[in-house]
C-alpha positions as CSV (number, residue, x, y, z in Angstrom):
1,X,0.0,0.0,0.0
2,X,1.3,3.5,-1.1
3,X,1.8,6.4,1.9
4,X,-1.3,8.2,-0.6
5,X,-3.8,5.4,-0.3
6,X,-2.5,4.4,3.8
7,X,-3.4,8.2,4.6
8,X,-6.6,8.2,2.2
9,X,-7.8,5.0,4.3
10,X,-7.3,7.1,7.6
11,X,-9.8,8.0,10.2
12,X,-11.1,11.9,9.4
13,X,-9.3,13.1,12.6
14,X,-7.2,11.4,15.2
15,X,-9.1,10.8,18.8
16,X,-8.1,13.9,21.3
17,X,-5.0,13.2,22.8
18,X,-6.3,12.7,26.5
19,X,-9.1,10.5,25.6
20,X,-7.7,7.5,26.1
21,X,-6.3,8.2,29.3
22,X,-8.5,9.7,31.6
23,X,-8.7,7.4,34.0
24,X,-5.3,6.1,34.3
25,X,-3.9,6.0,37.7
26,X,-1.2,8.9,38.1
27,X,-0.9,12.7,36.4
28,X,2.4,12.1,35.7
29,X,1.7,8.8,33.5
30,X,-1.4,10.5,31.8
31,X,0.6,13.5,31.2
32,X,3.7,11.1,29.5
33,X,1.0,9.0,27.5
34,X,-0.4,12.6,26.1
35,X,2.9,13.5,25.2
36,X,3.5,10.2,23.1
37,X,0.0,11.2,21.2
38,X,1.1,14.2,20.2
39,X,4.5,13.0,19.4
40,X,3.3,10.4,16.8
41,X,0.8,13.4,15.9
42,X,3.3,15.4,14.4
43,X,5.1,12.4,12.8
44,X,2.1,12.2,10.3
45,X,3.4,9.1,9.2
46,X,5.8,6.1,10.9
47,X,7.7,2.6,10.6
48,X,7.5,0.9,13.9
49,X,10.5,-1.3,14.3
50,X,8.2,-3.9,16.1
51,X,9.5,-7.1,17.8
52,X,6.9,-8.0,19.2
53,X,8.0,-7.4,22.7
54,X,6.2,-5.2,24.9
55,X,8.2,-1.8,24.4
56,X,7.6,-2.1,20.4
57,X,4.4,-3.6,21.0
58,X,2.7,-0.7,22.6
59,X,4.4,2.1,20.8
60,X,2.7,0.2,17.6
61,X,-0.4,-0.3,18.9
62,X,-0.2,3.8,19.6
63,X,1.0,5.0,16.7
64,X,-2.0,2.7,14.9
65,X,-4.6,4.8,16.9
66,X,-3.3,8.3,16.3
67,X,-2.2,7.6,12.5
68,X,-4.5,4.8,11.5
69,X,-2.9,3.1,8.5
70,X,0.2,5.8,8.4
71,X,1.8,3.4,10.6
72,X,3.3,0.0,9.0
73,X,4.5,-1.7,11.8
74,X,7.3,-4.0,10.6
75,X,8.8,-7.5,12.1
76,X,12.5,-8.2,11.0
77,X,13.2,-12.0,10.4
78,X,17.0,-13.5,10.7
79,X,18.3,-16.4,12.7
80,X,18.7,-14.6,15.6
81,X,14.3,-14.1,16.0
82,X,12.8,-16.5,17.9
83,X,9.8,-18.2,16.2
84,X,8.1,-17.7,19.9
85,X,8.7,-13.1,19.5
86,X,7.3,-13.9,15.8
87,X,3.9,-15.7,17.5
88,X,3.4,-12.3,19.7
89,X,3.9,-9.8,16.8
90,X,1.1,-11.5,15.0
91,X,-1.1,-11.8,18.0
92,X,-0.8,-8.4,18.8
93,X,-1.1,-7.3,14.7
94,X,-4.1,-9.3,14.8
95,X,-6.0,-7.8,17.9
96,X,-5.2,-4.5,17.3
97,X,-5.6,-4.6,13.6
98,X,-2.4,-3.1,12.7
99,X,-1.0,-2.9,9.0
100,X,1.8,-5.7,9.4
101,X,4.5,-6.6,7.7
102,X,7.4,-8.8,7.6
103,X,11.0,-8.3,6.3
104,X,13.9,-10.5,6.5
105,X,17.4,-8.6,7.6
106,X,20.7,-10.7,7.2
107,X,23.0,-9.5,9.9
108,X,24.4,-13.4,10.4
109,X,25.8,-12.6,6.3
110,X,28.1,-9.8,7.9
111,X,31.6,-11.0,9.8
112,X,31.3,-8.2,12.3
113,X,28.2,-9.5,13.0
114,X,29.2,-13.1,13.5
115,X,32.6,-12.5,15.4
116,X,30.3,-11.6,18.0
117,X,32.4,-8.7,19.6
118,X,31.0,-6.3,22.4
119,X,29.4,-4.1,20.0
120,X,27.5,-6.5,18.3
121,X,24.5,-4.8,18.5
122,X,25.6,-2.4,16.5
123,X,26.1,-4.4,13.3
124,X,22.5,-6.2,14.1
125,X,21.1,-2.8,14.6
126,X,22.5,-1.3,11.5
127,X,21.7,-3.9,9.0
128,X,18.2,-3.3,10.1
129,X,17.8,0.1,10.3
130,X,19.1,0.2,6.8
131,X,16.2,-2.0,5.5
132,X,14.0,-0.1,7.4
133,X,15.4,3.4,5.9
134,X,15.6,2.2,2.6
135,X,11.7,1.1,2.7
136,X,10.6,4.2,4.7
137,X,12.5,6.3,1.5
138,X,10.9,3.9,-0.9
139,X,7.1,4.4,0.7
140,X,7.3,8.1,1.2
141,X,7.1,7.5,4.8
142,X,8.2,10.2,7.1
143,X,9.9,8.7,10.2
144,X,11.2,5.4,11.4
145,X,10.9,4.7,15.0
146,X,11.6,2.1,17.7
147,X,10.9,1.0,21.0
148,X,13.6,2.0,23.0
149,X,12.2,3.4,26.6
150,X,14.0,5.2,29.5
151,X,15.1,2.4,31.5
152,X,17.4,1.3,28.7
153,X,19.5,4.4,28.9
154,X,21.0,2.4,32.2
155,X,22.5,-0.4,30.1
156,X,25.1,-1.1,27.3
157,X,23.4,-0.6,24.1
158,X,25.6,0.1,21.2
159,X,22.4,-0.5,18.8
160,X,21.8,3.2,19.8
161,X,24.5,4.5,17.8
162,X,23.6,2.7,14.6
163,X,19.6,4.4,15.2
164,X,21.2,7.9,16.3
165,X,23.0,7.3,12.9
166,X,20.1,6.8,10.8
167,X,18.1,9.1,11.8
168,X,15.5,6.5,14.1
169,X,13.2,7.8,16.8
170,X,12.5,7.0,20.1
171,X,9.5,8.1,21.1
172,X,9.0,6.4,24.5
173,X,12.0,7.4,25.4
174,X,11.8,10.7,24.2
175,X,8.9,11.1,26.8
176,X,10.6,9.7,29.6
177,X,8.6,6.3,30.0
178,X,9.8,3.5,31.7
179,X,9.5,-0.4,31.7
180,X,7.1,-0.4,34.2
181,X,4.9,2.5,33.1
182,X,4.7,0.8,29.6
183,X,3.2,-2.5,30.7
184,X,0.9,-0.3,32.4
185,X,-0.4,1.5,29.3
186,X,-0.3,-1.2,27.7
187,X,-2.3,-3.5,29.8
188,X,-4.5,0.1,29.9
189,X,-5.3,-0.7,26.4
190,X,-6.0,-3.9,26.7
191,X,-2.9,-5.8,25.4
192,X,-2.7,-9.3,26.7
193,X,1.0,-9.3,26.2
194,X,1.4,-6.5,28.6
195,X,3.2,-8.5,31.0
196,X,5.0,-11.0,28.8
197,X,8.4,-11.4,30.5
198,X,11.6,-8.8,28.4
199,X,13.6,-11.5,25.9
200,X,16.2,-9.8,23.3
201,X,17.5,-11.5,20.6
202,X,19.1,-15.0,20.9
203,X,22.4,-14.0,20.2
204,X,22.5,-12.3,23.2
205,X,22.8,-15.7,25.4
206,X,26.1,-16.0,23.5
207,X,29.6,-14.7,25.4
208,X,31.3,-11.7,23.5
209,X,34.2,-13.0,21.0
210,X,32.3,-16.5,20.9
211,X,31.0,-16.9,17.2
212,X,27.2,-16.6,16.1
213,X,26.5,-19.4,14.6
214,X,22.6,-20.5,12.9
215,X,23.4,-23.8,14.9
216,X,24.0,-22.6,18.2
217,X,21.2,-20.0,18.2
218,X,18.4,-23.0,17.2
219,X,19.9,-25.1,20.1
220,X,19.5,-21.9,22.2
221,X,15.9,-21.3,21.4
222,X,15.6,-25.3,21.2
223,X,16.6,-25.3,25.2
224,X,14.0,-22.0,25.9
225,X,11.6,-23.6,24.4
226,X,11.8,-26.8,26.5
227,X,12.1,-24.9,29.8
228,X,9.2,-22.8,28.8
229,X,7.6,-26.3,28.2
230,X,8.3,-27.0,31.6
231,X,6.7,-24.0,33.2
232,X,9.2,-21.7,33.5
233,X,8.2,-18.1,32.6
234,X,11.5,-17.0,33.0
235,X,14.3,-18.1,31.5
236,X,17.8,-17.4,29.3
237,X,20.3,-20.4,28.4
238,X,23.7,-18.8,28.1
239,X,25.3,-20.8,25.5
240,X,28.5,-21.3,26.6
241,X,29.6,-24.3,23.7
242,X,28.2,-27.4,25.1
243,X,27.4,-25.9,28.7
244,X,24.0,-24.5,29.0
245,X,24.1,-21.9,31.8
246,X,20.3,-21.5,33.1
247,X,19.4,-18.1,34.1
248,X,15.9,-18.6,35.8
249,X,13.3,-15.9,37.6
250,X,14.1,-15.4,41.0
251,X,10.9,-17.3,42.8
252,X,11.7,-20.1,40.0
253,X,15.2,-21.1,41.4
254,X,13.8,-23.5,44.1
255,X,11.9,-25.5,41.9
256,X,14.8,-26.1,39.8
257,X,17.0,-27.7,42.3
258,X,14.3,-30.2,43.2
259,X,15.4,-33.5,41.8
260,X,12.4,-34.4,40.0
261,X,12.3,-30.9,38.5
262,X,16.4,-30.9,38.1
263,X,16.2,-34.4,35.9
264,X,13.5,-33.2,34.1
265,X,15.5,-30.0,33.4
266,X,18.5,-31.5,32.5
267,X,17.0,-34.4,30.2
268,X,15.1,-31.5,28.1
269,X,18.1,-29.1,27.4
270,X,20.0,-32.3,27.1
271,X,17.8,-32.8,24.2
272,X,18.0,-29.7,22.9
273,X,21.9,-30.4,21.9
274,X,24.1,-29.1,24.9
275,X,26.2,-32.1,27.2
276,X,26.4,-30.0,30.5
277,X,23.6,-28.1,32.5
278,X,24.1,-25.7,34.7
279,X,21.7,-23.4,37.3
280,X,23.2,-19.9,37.8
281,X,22.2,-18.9,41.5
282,X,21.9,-15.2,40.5
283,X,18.9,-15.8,38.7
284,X,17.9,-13.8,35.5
285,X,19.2,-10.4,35.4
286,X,19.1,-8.7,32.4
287,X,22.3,-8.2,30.0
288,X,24.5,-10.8,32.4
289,X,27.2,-11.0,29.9
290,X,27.4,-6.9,29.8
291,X,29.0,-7.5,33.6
292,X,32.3,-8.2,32.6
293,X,32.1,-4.9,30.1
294,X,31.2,-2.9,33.3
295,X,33.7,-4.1,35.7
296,X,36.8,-3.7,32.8
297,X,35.4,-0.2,32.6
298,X,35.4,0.5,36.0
């Protein structure tokens, strides 16, 4: 569909900016959520870099309501997707009724990519907001944006510098929302993936300067998927060659040491291709193998 015939298929005039948030619970989040409106107002027209995760998730849903079919809210396929992130972009396309599209992006085809150093994110990052820039140009569409929010300005995120280099917005961000208040508009507006646990890409369970291969990410998301299986809602394998390293939610630990959960757990990443099975005692904690980054920098 052409940007003339999205924006002829529009609503007549967007709904006022406060009226879907009257009677949220807090000025401060009603006055951020207004903000966002009149953000993706002025935009006119978007690309929503949309994962499916929560962050992307909302800010599609939002830019759908204010822009109508000026928004094409497009998935990225490669390797590194999980087939599971795939199942909750199309669940939240279809009960929001956004204008969807999938694009594959080939960041495994670049070495930098592959050789997995600390800035990998970068590489991933600009391969796809190349894509993205090339079909915004291509459509006449004004603005590319992504989900980005203000909590991530706490971690290592070198993917920032390939979107501050093409020109990609951050609009949650850009109005000061965090993690928290997002799954609270979004469960606000009715999303039932507001509260879907935060899971980045697979090669991120992969140690810097250990090489991304398409065979160790499907035993990765192999392993997830058996632990999710299993129950838990919570989970990252850190590959670690044939050692899977099982980061699990905090009140999920003690069940995992159980020995009729632990065999269970180590027959079914066993399965999934790894020899050894480990439990970290930490727990999940988002961006683990960023630590050592932080303490060489300190």
């Amino acid at each position: 569909m052409s940007l003339e015939a999205a924006r002829a298929s529009e609503r007549a005039a967007p709904e006022p900016a406060t009226a879907e948030w009257t009677s949220l619970p807090s000025a401060a989040l009603r006055g951020k959520a207004e903000q966002l409106d009149s953000l993706l107002d002025d935009y006119r027209s978007v690309i929503v870099a949309f994962s499916g995760g929560v962050d992307s998730a909302l800010l599609a849903v939002a830019a759908t309501r204010r822009l109508g079919a000026a928004a094409l809210c497009v998935t990225a396929e490669s390797p590194s997707y999980p087939q599971r992130h795939r199942q909750l972009a199309q669940r939240v396309a279809a009960d929001f009724d956004l204008r969807h599209e999938f694009i594959a992006t080939a960041e495994l085809t670049r070495p930098e990519y592959r050789a997995n150093p600390v800035n990998r994110c970068y590489f991933c990052k600009t391969e796809l907001y190349t894509v993205l820039a090339a079909m915004a140009s291509a459509r006449g569409v004004a603005i590319v944006v992504d989900g980005s929010n203000a909590d991530d300005r706490g971690d290592y995120r070198p993917g920032r510098e390939a979107a501050r280099e093409h020109g990609v917005r951050s609009p949650l961000d850009d109005v000061g929302l965090t993690k928290a208040e997002i799954r609270t508009l979004a469960r606000h507006l009715g999303m039932a993936t507001w509260d879907e646990p935060a899971s980045a890409c697979l090669s991120s369970r992969v140690p810097y300067h250990t090489e991304i291969t398409d065979e160790s990410l499907r035993t990765i998301e192999h392993a997830e998927d058996a632990l999710r299986d299993l129950g838990f809602r919570v989970c990252r394998v850190r590959h670690h060659g044939t050692l899977a390293r099982l980061e699990l939610g905090a009140d999920e630990l003690a069940r995992a040491v159980e020995p009729e959960w632990r065999d269970r757990i180590v027959n079914a990443v066993r399965q999934a291709g790894y020899t050894h099975v480990t439990v970290d005692l930490q727990g999940y904690r988002m961006g683990s193998l960023n630590e050592g980054i932080r303490l060489r920098a300190v």
